[in-house]
Backbone as CSV, one residue per row, in Angstrom:
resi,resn,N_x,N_y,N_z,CA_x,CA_y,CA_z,C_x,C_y,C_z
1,UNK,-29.172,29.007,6.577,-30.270,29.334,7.501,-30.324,30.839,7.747
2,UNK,-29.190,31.587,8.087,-29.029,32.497,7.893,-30.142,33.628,6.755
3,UNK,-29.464,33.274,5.771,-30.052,33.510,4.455,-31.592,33.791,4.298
4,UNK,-32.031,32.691,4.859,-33.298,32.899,5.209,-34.212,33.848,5.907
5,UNK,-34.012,33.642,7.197,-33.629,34.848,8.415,-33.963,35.894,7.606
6,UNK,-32.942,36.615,7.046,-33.011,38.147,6.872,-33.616,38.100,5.381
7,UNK,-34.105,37.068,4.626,-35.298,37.316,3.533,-36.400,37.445,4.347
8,UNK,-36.673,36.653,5.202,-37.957,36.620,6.001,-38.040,38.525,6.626
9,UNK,-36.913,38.732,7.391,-36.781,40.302,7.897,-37.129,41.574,6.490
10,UNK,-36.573,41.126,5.661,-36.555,41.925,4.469,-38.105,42.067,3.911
11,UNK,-38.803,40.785,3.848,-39.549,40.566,3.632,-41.241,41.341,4.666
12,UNK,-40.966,41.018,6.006,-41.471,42.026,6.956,-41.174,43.224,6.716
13,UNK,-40.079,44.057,6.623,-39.875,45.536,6.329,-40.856,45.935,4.835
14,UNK,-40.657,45.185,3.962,-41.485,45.819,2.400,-43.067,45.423,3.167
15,UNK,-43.649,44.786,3.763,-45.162,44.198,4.173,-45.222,45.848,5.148
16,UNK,-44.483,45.701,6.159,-44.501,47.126,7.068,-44.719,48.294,5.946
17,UNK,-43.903,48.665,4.967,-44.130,49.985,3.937,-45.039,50.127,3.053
18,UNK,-45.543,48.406,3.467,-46.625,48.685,2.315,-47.884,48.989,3.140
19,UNK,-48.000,48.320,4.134,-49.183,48.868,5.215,-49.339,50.605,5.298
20,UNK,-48.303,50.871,5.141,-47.981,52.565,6.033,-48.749,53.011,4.404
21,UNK,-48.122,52.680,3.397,-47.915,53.592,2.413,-50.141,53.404,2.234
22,UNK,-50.317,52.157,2.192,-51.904,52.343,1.899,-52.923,52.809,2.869
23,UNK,-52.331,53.119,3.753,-52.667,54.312,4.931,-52.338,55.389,4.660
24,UNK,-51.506,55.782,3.770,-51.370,57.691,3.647,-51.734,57.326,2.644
25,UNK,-52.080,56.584,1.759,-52.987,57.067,0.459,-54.693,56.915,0.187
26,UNK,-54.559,55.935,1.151,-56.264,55.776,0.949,-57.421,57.204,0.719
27,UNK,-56.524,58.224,1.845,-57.990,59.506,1.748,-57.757,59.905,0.360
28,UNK,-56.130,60.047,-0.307,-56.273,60.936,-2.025,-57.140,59.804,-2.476
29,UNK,-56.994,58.419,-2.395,-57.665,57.087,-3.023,-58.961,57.751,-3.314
30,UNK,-59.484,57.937,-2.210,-61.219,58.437,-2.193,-61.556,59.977,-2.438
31,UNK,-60.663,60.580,-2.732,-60.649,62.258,-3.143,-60.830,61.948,-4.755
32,UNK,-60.199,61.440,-5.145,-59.749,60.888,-6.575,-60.965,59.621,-7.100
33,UNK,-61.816,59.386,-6.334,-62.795,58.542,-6.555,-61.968,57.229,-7.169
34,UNK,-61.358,56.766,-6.853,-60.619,54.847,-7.861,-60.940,54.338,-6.808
């Protein structure tokens, strides 16, 4: 059960970096026209 737990936590932390990271890239996103 354990085990689980902290995939689920692990799993929230990469979802959290990925939010952040497509927030500091979106303006080059649209500088760069893609």
């Amino acid at each position: 059960m354990r085990e689980r737990v902290l995939f689920f936590d692990l799993l929230r932390c990469v979802a959290a970096v990925a939010v952040i990271a497509i927030h500091v890239l979106a303006p080059y996103r649209n500088e760069l026209g893609v």
